[in-house]
Predicted model as a PDB file, atoms N, CA, C, CB and O in Angstrom, pLDDT in the B-factor column:
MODEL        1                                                                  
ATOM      1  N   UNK A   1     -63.866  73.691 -67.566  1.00 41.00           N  
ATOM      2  CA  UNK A   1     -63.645  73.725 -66.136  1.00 41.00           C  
ATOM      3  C   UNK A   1     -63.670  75.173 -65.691  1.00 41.00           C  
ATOM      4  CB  UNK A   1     -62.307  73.040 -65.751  1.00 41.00           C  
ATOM      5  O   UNK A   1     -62.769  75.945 -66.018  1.00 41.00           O  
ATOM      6  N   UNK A   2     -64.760  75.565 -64.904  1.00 46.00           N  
ATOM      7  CA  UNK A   2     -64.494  76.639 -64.129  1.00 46.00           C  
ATOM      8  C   UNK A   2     -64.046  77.027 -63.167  1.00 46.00           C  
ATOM      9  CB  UNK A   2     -65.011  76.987 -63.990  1.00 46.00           C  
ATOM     10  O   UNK A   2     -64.919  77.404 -62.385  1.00 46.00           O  
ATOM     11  N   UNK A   3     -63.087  77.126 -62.822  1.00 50.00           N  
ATOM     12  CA  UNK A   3     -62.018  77.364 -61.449  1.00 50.00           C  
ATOM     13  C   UNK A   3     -61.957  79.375 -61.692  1.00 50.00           C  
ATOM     14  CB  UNK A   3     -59.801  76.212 -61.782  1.00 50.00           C  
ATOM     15  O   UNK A   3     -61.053  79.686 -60.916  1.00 50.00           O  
ATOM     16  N   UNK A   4     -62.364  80.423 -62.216  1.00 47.00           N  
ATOM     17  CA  UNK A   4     -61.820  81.177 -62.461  1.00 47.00           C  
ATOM     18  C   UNK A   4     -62.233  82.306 -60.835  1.00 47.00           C  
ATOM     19  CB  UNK A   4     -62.164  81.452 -64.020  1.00 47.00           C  
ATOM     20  O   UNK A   4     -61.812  83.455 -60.702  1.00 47.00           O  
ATOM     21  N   UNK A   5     -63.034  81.641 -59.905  1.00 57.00           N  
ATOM     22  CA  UNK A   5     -62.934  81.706 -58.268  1.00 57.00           C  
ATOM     23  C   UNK A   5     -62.810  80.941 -57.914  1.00 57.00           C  
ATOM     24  CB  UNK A   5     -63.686  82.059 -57.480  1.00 57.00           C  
ATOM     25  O   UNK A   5     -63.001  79.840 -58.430  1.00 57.00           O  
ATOM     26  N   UNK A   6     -62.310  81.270 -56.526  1.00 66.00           N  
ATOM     27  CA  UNK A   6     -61.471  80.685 -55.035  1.00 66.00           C  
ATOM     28  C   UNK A   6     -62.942  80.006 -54.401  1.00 66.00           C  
ATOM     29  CB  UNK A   6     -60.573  82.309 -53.697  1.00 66.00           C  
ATOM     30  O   UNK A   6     -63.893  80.661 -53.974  1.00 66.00           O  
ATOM     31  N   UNK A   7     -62.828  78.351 -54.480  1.00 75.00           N  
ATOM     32  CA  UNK A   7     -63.869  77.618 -53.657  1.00 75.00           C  
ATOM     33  C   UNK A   7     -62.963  77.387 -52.505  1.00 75.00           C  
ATOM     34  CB  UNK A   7     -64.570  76.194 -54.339  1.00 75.00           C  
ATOM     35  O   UNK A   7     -61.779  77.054 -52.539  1.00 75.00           O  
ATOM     36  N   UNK A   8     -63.799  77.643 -51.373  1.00 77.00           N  
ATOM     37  CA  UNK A   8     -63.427  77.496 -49.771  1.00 77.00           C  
ATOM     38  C   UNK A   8     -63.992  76.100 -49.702  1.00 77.00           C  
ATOM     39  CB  UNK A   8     -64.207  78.709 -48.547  1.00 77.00           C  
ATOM     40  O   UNK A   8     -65.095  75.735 -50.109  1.00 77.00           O  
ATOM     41  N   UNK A   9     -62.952  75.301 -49.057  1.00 78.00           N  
ATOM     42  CA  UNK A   9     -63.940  74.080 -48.811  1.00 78.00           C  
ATOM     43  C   UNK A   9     -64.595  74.021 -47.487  1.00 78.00           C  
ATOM     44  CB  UNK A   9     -63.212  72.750 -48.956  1.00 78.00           C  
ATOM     45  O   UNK A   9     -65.120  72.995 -47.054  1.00 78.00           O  
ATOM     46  N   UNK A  10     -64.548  75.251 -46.795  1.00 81.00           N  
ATOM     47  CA  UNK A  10     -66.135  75.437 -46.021  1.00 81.00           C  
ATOM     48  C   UNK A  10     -67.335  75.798 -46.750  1.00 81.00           C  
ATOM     49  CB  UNK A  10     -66.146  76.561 -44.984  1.00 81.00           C  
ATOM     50  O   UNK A  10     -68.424  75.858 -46.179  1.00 81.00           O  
ATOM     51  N   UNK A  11     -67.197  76.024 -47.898  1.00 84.00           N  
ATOM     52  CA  UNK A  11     -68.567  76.345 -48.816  1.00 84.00           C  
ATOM     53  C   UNK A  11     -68.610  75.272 -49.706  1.00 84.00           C  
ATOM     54  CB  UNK A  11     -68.582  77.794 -49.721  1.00 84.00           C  
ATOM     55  O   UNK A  11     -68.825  75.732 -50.827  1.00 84.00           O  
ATOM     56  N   UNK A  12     -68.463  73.529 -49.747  1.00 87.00           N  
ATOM     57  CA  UNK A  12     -68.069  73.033 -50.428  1.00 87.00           C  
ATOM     58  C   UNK A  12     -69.456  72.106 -49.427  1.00 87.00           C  
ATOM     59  CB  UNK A  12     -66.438  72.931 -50.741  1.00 87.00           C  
ATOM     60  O   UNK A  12     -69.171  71.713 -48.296  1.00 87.00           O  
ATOM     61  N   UNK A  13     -70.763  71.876 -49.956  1.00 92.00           N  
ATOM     62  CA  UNK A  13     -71.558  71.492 -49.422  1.00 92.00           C  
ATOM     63  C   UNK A  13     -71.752  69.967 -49.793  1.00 92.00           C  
ATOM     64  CB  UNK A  13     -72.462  72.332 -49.581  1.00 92.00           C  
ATOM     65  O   UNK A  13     -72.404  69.186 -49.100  1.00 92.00           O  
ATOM     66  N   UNK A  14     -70.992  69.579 -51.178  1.00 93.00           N  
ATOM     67  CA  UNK A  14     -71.128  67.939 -51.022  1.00 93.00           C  
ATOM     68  C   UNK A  14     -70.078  67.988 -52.201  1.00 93.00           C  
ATOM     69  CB  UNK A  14     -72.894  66.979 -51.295  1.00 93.00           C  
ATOM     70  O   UNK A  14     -70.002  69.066 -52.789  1.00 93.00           O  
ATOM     71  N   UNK A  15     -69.399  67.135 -52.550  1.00 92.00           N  
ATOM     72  CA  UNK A  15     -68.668  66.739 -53.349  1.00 92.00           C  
ATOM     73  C   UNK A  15     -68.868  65.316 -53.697  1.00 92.00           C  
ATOM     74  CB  UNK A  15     -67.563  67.042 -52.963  1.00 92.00           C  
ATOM     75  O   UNK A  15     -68.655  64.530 -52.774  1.00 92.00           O  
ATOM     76  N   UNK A  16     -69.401  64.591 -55.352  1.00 94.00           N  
ATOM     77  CA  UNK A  16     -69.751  63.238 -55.896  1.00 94.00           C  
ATOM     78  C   UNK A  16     -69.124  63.107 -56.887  1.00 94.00           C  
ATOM     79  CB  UNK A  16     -71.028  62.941 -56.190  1.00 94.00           C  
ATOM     80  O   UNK A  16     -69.213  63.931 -57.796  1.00 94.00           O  
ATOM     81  N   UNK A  17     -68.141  61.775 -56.973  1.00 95.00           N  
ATOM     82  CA  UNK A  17     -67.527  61.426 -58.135  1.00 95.00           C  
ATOM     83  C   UNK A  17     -68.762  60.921 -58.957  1.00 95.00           C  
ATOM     84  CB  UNK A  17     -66.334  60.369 -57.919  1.00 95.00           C  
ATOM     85  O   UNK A  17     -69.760  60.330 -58.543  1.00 95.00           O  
ATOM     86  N   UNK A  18     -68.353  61.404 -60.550  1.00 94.00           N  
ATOM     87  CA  UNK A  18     -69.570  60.977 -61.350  1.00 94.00           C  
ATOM     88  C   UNK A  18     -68.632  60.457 -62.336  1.00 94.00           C  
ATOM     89  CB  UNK A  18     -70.771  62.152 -61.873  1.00 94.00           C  
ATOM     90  O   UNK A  18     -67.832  61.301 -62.738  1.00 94.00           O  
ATOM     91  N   UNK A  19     -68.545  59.542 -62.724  1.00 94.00           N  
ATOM     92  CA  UNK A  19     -67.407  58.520 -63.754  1.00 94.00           C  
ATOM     93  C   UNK A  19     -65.933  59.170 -63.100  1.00 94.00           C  
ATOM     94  CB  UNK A  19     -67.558  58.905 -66.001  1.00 94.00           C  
ATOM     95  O   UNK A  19     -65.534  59.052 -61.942  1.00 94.00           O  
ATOM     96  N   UNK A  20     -65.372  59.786 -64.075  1.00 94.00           N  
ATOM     97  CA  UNK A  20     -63.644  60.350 -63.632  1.00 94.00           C  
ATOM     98  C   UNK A  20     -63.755  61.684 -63.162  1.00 94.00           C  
ATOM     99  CB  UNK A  20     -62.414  60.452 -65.015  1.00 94.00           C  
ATOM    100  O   UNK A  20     -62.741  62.184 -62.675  1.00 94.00           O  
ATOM    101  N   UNK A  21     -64.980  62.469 -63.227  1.00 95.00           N  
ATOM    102  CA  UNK A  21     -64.678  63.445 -62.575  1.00 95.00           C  
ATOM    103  C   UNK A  21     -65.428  63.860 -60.845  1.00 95.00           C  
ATOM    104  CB  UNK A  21     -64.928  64.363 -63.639  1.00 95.00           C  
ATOM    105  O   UNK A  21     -66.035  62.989 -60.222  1.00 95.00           O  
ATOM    106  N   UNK A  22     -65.270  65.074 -60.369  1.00 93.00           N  
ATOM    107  CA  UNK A  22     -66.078  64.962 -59.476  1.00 93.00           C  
ATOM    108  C   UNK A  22     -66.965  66.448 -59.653  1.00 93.00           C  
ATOM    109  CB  UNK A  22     -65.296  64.639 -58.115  1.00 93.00           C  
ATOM    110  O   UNK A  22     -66.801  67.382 -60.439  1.00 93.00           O  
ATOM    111  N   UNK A  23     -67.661  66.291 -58.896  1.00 94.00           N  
ATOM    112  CA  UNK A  23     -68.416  67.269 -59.057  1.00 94.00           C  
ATOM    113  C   UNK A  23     -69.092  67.678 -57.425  1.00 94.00           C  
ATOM    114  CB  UNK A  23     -69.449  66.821 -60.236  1.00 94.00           C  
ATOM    115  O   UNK A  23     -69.511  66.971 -56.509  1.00 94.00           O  
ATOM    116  N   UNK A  24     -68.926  69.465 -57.640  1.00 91.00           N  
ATOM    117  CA  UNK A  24     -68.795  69.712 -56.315  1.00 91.00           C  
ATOM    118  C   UNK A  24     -69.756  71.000 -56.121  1.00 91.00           C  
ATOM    119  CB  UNK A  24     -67.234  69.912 -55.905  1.00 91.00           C  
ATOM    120  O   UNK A  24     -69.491  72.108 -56.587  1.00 91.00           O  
ATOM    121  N   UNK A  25     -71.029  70.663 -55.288  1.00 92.00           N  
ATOM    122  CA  UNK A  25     -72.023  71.173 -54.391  1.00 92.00           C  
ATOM    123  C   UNK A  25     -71.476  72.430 -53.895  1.00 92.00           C  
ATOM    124  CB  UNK A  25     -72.375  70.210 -53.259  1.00 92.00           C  
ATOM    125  O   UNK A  25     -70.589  72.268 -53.056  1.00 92.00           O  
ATOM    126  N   UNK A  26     -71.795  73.792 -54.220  1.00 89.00           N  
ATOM    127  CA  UNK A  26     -71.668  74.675 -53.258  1.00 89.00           C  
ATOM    128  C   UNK A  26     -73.048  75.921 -53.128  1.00 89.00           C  
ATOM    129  CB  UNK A  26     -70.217  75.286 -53.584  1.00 89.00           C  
ATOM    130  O   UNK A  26     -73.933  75.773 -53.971  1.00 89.00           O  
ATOM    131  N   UNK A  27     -73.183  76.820 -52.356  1.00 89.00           N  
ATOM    132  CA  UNK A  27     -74.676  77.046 -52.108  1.00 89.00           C  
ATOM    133  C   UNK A  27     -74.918  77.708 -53.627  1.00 89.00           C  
ATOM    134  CB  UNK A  27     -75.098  78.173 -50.602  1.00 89.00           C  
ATOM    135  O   UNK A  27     -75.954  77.846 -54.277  1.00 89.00           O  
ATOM    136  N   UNK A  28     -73.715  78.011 -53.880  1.00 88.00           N  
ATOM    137  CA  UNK A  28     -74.445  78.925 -55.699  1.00 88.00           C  
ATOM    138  C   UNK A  28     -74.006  78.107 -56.924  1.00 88.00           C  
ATOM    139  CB  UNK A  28     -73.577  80.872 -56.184  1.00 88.00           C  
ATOM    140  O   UNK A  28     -74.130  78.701 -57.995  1.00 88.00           O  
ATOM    141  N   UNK A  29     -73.648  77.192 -56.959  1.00 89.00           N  
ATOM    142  CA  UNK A  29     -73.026  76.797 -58.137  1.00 89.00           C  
ATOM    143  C   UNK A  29     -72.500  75.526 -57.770  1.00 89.00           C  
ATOM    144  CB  UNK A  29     -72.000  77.754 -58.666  1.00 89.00           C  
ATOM    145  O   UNK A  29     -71.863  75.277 -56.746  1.00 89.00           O  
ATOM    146  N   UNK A  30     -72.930  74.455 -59.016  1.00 92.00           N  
ATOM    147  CA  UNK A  30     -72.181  73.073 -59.197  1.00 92.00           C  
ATOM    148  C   UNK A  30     -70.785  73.273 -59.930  1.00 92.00           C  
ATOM    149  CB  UNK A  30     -73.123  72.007 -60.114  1.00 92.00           C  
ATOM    150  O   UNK A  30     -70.784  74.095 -60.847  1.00 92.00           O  
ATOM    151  N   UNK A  31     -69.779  72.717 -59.678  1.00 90.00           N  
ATOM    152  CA  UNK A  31     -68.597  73.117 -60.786  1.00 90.00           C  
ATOM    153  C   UNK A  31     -68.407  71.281 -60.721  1.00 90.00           C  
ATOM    154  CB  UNK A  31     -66.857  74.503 -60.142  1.00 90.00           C  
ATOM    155  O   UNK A  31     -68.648  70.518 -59.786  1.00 90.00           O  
ATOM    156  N   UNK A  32     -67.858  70.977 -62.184  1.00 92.00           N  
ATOM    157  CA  UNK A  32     -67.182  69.891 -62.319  1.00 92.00           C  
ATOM    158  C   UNK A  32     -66.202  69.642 -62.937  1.00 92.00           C  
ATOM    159  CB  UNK A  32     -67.698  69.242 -62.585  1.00 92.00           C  
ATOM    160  O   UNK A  32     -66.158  69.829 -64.153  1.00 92.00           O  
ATOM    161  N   UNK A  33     -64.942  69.047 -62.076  1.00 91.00           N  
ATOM    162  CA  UNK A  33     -63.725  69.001 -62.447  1.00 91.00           C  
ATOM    163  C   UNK A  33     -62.784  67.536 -62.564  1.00 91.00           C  
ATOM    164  CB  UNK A  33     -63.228  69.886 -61.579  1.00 91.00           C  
ATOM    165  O   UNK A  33     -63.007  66.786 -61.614  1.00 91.00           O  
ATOM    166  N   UNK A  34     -62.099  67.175 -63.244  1.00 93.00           N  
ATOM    167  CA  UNK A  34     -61.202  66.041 -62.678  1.00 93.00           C  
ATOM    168  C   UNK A  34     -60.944  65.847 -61.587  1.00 93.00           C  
ATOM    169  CB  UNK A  34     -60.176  65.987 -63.016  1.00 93.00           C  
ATOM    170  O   UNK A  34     -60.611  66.806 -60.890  1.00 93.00           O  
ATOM    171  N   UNK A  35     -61.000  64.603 -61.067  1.00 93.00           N  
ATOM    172  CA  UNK A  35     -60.821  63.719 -60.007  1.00 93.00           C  
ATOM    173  C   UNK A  35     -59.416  64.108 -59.588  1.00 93.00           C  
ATOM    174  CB  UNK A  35     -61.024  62.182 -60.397  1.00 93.00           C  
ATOM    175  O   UNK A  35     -59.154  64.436 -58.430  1.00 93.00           O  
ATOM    176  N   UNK A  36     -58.394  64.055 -60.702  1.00 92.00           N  
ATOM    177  CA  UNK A  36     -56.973  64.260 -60.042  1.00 92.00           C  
ATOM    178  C   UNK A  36     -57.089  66.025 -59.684  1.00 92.00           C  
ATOM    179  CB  UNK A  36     -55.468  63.763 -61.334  1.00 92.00           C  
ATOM    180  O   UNK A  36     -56.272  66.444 -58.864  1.00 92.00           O  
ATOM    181  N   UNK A  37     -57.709  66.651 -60.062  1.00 89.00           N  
ATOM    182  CA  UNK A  37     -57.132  68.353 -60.234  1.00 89.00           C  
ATOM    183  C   UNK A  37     -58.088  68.295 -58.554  1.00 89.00           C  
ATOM    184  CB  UNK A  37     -57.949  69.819 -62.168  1.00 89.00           C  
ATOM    185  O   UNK A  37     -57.696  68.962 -57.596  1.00 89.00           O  
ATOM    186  N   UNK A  38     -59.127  67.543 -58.492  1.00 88.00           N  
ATOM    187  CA  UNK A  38     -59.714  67.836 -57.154  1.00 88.00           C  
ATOM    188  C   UNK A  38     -59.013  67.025 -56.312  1.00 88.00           C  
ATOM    189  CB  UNK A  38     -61.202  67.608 -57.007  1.00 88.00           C  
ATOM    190  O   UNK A  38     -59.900  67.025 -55.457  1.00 88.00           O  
ATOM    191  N   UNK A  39     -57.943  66.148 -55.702  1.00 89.00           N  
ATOM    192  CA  UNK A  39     -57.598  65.727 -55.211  1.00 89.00           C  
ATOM    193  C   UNK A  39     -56.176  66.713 -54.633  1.00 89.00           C  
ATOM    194  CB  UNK A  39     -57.746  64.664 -55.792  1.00 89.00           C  
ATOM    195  O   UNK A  39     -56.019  66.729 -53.412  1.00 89.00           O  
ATOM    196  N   UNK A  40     -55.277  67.430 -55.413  1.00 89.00           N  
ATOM    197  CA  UNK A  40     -54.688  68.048 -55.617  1.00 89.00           C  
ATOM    198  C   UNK A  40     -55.251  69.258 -54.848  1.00 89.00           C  
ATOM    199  CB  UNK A  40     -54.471  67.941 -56.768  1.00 89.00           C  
ATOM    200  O   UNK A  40     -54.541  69.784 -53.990  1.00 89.00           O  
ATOM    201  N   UNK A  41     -56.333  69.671 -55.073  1.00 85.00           N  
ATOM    202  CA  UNK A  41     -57.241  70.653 -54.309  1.00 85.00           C  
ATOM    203  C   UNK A  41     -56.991  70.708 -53.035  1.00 85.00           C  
ATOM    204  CB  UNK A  41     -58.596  70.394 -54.391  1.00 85.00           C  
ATOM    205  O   UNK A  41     -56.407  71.585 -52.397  1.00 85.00           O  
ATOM    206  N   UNK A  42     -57.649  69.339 -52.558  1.00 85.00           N  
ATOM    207  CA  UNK A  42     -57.588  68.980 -51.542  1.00 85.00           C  
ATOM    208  C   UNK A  42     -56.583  68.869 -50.623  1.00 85.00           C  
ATOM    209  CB  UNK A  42     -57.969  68.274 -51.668  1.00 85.00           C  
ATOM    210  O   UNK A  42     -56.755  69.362 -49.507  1.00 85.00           O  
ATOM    211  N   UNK A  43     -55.488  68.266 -50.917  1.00 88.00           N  
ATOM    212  CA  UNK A  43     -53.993  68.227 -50.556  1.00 88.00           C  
ATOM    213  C   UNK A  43     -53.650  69.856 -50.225  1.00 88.00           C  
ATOM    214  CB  UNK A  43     -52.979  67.541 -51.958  1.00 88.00           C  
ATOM    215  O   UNK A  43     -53.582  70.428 -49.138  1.00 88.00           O  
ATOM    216  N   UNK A  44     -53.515  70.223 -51.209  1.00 86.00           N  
ATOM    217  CA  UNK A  44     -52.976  71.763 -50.621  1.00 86.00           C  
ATOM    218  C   UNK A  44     -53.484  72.407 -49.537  1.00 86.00           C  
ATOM    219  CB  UNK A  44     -53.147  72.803 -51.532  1.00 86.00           C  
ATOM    220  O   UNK A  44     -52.818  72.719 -48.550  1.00 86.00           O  
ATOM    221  N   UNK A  45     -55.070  72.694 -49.748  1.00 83.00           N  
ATOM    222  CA  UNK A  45     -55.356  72.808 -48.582  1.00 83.00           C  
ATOM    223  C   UNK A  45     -55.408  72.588 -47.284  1.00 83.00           C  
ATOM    224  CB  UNK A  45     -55.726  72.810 -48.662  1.00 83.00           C  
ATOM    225  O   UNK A  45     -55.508  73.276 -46.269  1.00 83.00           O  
ATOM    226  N   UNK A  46     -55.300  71.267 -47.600  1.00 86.00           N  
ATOM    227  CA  UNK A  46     -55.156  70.470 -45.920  1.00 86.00           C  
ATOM    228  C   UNK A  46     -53.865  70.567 -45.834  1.00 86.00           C  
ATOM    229  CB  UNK A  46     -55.638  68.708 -45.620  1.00 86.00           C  
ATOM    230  O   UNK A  46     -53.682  70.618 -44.618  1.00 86.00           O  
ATOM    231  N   UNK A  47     -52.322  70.655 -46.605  1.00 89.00           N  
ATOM    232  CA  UNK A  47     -51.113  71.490 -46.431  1.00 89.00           C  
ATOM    233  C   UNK A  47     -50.768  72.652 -45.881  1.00 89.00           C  
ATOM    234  CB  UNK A  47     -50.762  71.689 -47.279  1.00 89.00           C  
ATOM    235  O   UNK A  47     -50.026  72.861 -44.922  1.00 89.00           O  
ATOM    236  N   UNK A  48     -51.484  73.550 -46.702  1.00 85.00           N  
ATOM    237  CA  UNK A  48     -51.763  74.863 -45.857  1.00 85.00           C  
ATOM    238  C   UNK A  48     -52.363  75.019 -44.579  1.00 85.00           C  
ATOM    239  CB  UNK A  48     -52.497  75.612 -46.502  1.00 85.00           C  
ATOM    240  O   UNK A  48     -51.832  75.869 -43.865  1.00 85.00           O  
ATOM    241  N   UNK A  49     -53.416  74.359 -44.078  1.00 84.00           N  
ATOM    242  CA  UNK A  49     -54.138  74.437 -42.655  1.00 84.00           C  
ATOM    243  C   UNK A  49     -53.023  73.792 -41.874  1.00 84.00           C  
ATOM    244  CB  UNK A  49     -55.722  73.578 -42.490  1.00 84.00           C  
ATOM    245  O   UNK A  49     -52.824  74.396 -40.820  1.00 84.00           O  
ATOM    246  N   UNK A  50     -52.339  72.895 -42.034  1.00 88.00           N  
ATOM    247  CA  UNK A  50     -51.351  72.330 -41.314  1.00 88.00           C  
ATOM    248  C   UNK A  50     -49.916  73.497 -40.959  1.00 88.00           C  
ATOM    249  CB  UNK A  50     -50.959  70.981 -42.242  1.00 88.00           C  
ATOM    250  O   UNK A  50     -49.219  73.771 -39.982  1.00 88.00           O  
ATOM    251  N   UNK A  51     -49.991  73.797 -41.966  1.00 80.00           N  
ATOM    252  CA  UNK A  51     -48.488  75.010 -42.113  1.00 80.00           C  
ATOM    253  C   UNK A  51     -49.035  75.988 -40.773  1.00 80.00           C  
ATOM    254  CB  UNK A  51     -48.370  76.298 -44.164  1.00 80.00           C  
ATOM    255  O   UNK A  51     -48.442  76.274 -39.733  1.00 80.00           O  
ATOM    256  N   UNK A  52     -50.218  76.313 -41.187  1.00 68.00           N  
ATOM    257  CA  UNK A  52     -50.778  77.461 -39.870  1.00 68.00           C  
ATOM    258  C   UNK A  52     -50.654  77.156 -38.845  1.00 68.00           C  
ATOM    259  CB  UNK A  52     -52.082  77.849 -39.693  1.00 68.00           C  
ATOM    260  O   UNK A  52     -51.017  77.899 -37.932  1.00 68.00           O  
TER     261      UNK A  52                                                      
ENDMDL                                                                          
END                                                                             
């Protein structure tokens, strides 16, 4: 799993579950990660935009 940069999910051009994980479209690079660790992703962020 490569997480070792910060994906913006404005640069997050498609995101497809492929069996348990998902895998996520951005203009330079596919990364693929667990379904739960990207869900989790997701949550925070939309936590944080809310906090603002």
């Amino acid at each position: 799993m490569e997480l070792g940069r910060i994906v913006y999910p404005e640069y997050i051009e498609a995101a497809v579950r492929v069996g348990e994980d998902i895998s996520i479209l951005t203009p330079d690079a596919i990364i693929t990660i667990p379904r739960r660790i990207f869900q989790t992703y997701i949550t925070d962020w939309l936590e944080a935009v809310v906090e603002i």
